[in-house]
C-alpha positions in Angstrom: -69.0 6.8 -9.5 -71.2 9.0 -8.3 -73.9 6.4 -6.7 -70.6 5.5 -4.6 -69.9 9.0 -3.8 -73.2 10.0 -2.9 -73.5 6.9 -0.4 -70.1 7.9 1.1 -71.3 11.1 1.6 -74.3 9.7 3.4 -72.1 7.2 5.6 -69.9 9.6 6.7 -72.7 12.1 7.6 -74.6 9.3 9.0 -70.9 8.6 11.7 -70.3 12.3 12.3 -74.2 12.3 13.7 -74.1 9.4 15.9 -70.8 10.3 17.2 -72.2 13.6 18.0 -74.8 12.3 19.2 -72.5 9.8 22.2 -70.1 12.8 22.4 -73.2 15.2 24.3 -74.6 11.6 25.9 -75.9 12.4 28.7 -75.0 8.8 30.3 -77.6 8.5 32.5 -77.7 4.3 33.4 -81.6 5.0 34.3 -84.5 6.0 32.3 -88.1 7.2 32.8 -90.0 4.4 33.7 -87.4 3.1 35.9 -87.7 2.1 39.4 -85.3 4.7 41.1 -82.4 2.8 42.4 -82.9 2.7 46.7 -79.9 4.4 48.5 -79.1 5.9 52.2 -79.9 9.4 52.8 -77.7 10.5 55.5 -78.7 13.8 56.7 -75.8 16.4 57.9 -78.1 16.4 61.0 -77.3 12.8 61.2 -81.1 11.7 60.2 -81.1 9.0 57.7 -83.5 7.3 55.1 -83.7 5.1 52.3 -84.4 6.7 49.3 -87.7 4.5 49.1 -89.0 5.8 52.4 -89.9 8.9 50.6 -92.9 6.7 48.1 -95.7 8.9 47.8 -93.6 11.6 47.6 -92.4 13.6 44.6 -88.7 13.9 45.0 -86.3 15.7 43.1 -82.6 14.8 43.1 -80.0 17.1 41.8 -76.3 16.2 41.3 -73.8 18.5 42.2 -70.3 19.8 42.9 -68.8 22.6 44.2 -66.3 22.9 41.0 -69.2 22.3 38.9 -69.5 26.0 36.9 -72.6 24.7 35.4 -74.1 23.7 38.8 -73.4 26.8 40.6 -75.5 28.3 37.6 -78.6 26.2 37.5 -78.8 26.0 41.5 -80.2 29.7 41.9 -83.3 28.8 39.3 -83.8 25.3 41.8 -83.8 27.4 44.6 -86.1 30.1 43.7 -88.7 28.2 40.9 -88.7 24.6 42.4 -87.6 24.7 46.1 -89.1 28.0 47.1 -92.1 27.3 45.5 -92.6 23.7 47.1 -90.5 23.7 49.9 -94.1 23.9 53.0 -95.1 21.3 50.3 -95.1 17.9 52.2 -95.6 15.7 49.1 -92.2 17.3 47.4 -89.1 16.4 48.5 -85.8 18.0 46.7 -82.7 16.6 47.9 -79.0 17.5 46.4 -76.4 15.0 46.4 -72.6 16.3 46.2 -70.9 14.3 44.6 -67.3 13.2 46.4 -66.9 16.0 48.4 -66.9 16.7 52.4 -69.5 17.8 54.8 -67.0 21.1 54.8 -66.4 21.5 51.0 -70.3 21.1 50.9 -71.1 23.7 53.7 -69.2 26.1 51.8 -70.9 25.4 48.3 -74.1 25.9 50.2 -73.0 29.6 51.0 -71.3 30.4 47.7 -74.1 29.0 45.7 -76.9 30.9 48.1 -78.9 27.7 48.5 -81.1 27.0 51.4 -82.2 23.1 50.5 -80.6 19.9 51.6 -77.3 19.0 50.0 -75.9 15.4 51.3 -72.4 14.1 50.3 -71.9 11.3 48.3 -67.8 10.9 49.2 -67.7 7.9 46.9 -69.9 8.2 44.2 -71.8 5.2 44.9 -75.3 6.8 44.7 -74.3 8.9 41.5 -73.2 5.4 40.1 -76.6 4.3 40.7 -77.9 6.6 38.3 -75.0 7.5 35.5 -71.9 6.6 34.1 -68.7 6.5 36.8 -66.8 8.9 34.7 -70.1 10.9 33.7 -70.7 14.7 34.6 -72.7 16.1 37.1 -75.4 19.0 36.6 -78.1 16.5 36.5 -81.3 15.9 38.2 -83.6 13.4 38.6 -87.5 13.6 38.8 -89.4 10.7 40.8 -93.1 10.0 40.9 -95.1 9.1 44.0 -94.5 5.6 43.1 -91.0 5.7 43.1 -90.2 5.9 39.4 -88.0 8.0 37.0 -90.5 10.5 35.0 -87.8 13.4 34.0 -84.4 13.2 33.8 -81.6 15.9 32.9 -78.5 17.0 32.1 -76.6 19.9 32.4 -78.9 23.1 32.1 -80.5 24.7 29.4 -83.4 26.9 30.1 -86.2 24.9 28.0 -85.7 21.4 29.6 -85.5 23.3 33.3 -89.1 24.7 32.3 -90.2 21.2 31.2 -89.5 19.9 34.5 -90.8 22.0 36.4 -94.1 21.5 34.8 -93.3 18.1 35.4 -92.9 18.4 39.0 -96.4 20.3 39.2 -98.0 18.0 37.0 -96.8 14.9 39.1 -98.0 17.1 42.4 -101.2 17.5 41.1 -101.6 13.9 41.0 -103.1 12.3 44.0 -101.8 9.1 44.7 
């Protein structure tokens, strides 16, 4: 009776871990070592580029939304520890991508959140979809190599994993090509 209680135990410890474990998923439907999935950039200047254009580069993508709390949180350590400190850097791109909301709605994130890099819109969640789940949160950001694949990936923000890429941003930018 007990061998049978024992393993219970274990099976049921065993369930409540992996469905913690899908419950903080971060549903990304890309991993490092991916090729990055190509998309148009369309600039609110009207300049546009494929995402690929930009091999050679590092580029950092960071999903957002204005009714994000969490975003409007981690954007003032992007601003001042990764964009300020790469922005006259031509081999870093960072590039944030609003997710389903209009070039208005995004202009007035950009002053509320005190950002000064690019923020596109992506009004129908096609690029996001390229990289997570449909129904899947934002506050994530995406790391790309010079070759144009996924090297660091994130989700939501907690203070260790935004130092760990940002070392892996200036690791990768140390790296000629």
């Amino acid at each position: 009776m007990k061998k049978i209680a024992i393993v219970l135990l274990v099976l049921l410890m065993l369930t409540i871990t992996f469905a913690a474990k899908e419950k903080i998923s971060p549903q990304h439907i890309v991993k490092v070592g991916d090729k990055a999935p190509d998309f148009t950039i369309k600039y609110p200047d009207g300049t546009q580029k494929q995402l690929s254009d930009l091999r050679g580069k590092v580029v950092m993508l960071q999903f957002t939304a204005s009714w994000c709390p969490v975003c409007l949180r981690e954007m003032p350590f992007i601003e001042k520890e990764i964009y300020q400190e790469h922005k006259d850097n031509p081999d870093f791109v960072l590039l944030g991508i609003d997710l389903k909301e209009n070039s208005d709605k995004i202009a007035e994130f950009i002053k509320t959140a005190n950002i000064t890099y690019p923020i596109i819109s992506d009004i129908d969640g096609k690029i996001f979809e390229l990289y997570a789940e449909k129904e899947a949160g934002v506050t994530r950001n995406i790391i790309i190599n010079r070759k144009g694949k996924i090297a660091f990936l994130t989700r939501l923000f907690e203070q260790s994993e935004f130092n760990a890429m940002k070392k892996k941003i200036n690791t990768l930018l140390k790296k000629k090509r």
